[in-house]
Structures are given as C-alpha cells and as structure tokens.
C-alpha positions as CSV (number, residue, x, y, z in Angstrom):
1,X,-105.9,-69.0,200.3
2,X,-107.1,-69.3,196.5
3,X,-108.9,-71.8,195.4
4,X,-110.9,-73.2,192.3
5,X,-114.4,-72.9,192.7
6,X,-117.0,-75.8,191.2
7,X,-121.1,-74.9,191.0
8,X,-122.6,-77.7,190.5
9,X,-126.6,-78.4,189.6
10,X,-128.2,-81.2,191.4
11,X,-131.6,-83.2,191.7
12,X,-131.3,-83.7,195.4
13,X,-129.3,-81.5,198.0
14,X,-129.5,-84.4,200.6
15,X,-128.0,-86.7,198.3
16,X,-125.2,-84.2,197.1
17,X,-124.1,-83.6,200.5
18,X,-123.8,-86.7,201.5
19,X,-122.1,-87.6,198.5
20,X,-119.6,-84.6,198.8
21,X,-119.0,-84.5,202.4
22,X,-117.8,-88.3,201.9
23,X,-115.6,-87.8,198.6
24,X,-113.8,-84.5,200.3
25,X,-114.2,-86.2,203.9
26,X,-115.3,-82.4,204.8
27,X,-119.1,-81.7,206.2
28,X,-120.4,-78.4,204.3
29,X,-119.3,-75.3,205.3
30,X,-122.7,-73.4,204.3
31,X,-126.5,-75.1,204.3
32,X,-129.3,-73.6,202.8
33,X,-132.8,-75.1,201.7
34,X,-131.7,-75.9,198.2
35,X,-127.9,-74.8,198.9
36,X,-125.1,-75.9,200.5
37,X,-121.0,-75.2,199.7
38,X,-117.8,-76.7,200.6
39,X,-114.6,-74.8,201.7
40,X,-111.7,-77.8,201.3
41,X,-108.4,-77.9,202.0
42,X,-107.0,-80.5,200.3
43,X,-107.6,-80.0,198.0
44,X,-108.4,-76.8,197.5
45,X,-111.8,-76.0,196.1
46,X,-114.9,-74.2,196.6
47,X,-117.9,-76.3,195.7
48,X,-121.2,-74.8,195.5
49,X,-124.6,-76.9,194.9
50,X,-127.7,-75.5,194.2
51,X,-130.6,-78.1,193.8
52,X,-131.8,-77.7,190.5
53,X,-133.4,-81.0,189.0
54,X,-134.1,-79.6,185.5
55,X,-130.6,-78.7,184.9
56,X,-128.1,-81.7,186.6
57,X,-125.6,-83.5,184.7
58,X,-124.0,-80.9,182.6
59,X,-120.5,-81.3,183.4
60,X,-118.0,-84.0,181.5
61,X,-116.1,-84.8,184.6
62,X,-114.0,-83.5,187.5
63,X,-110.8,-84.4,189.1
64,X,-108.8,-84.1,191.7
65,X,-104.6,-84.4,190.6
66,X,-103.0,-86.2,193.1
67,X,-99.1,-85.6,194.0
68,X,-98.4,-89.8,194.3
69,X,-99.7,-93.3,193.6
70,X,-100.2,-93.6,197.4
71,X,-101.8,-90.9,197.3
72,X,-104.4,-92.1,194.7
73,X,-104.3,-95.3,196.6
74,X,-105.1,-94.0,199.9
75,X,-108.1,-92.0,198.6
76,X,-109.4,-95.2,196.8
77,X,-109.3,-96.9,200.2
78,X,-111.2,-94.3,201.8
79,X,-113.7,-94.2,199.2
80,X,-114.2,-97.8,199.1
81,X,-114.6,-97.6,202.9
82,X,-117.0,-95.0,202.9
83,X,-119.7,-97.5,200.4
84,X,-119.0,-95.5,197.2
85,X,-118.6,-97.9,194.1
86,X,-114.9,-97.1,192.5
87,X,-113.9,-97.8,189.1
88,X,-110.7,-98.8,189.1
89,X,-108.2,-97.5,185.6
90,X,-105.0,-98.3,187.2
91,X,-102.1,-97.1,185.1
92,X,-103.5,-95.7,182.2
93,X,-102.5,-93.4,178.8
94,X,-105.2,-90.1,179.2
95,X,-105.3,-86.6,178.0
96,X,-102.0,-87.2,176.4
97,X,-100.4,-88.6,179.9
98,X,-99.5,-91.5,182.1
99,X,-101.5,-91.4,185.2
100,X,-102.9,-93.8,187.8
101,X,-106.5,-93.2,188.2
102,X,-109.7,-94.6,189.8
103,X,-113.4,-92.7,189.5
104,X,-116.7,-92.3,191.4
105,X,-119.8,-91.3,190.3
106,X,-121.8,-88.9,192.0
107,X,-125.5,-88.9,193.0
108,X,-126.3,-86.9,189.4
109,X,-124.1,-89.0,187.7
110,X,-120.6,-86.3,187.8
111,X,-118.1,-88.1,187.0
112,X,-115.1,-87.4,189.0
113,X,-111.4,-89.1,189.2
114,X,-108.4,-89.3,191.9
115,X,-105.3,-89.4,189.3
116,X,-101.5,-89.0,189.2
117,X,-99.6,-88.1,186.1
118,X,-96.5,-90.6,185.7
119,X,-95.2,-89.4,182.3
120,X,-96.2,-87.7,179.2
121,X,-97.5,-89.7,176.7
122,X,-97.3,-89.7,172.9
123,X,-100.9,-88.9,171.2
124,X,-100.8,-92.3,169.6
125,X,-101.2,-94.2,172.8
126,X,-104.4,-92.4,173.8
127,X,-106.8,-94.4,175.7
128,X,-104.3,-97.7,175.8
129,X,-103.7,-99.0,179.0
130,X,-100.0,-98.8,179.9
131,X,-98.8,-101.8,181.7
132,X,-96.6,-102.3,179.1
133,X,-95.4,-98.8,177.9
134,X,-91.7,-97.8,178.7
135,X,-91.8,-95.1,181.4
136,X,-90.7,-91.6,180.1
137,X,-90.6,-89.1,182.8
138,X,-92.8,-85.9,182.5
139,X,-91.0,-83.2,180.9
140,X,-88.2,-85.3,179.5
141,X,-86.9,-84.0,176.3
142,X,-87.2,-87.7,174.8
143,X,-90.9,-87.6,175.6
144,X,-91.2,-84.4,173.1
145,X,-88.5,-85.6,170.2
C-alpha cells in the first residue's frame, strides 16, 4: 500500500501521541524516546514525530479530503467525542472550491481540517462562505466558462 508520509516536529511526544492516536483513532505503530510513527489506513498516511521543541510549528496546515458530508460529519462527532475543541467552517468557498470543513488544532498548534470538495469555485468567491452560492458540480464545463 502507498501512502503519503507527514514528519512532523513537536514540543512534547506525549502530547503528540495522544493527540494523533485520537484524530486518526489509531495507537502508534512505532515508539521511541523522542519518536513515535503512525501507519493509518484510512486514511492512508505515514506520520512520523520526532520531539524537537526548537523547531515545532513549521507547517501551514494539514488535511484529510473526505469522500462525503457524512463523512466530514461523522469525524466531527468523533472528534468532539474524544475532548478535542472543533472549529466548525461548514460549507465554505477555499482553495478555489466548495467544501464542507471543520478543523482541530494540535498540541503544537498544526492546524489540520476534515473537508469535502462540493464544487469548483470561481476565484472571486474566495474565502466567502457559500450558503448562498448556486451549486456547480466539480468538473462541470459551466464551472470553467
């Protein structure tokens, strides 16, 4: 199986596990002083964290792309269940799409979002929330007119 593979610096390996084995509902597949990784499935991903306080927070922000709103909605739930803090986008125009999204924040402040893409999205919609935005399926030719 391929999969992506995330290294990630952080202040406190305690903390990041903990953090990590509740966002990917997984328990580390390696632990080391200092080190741990994670082989998930679903998604797929490697992450690797070394505990390296002078050098966390380097990263803009992660996701994982999600195949449904339920989906999205399910993992919010699950999150929310778990103690971690969620902040809620709903449906949303971002990186030049319609998705519905919700973020958490790790324990060195990665930022990382559940999202599905609804539709493409002009570039002058942006950072609008969509509530009110016609629906144009992805890779409709009347998205791209």
């Amino acid at each position: 199986m391929s999969r992506i593979q995330l290294a990630l610096n952080v202040a406190d390996i305690d903390a990041a596990v903990e953090f990590y084995s509740t966002l990917f509902d997984t328990p580390p597949a390696k632990r080391r002083p200092g080190y741990a990784n994670f082989a998930v499935e679903n998604p797929p991903v490697k992450l690797v964290l070394f505990e390296n306080p002078s050098a966390t927070g380097t990263l803009n922000h992660l996701g994982v792309e999600r195949s449904s709103i339920e989906e999205v909605h399910t993992e919010a739930d699950r999150l929310e269940a778990a103690g971690l803090a969620l902040e809620e986008q709903g449906d949303v125009v971002c990186c030049y799409a319609r998705q519905d999204k919700h973020w958490v924040t790790g324990p060195d402040n990665q930022r990382w979002e559940n999202y599905v893409v609804l539709a493409d999205a002009q570039p002058e919609l942006e950072g609008r929330t969509s509530a009110d935005l016609p629906l144009v399926e992805a890779g409709s030719a009347a998205c791209c007119s």
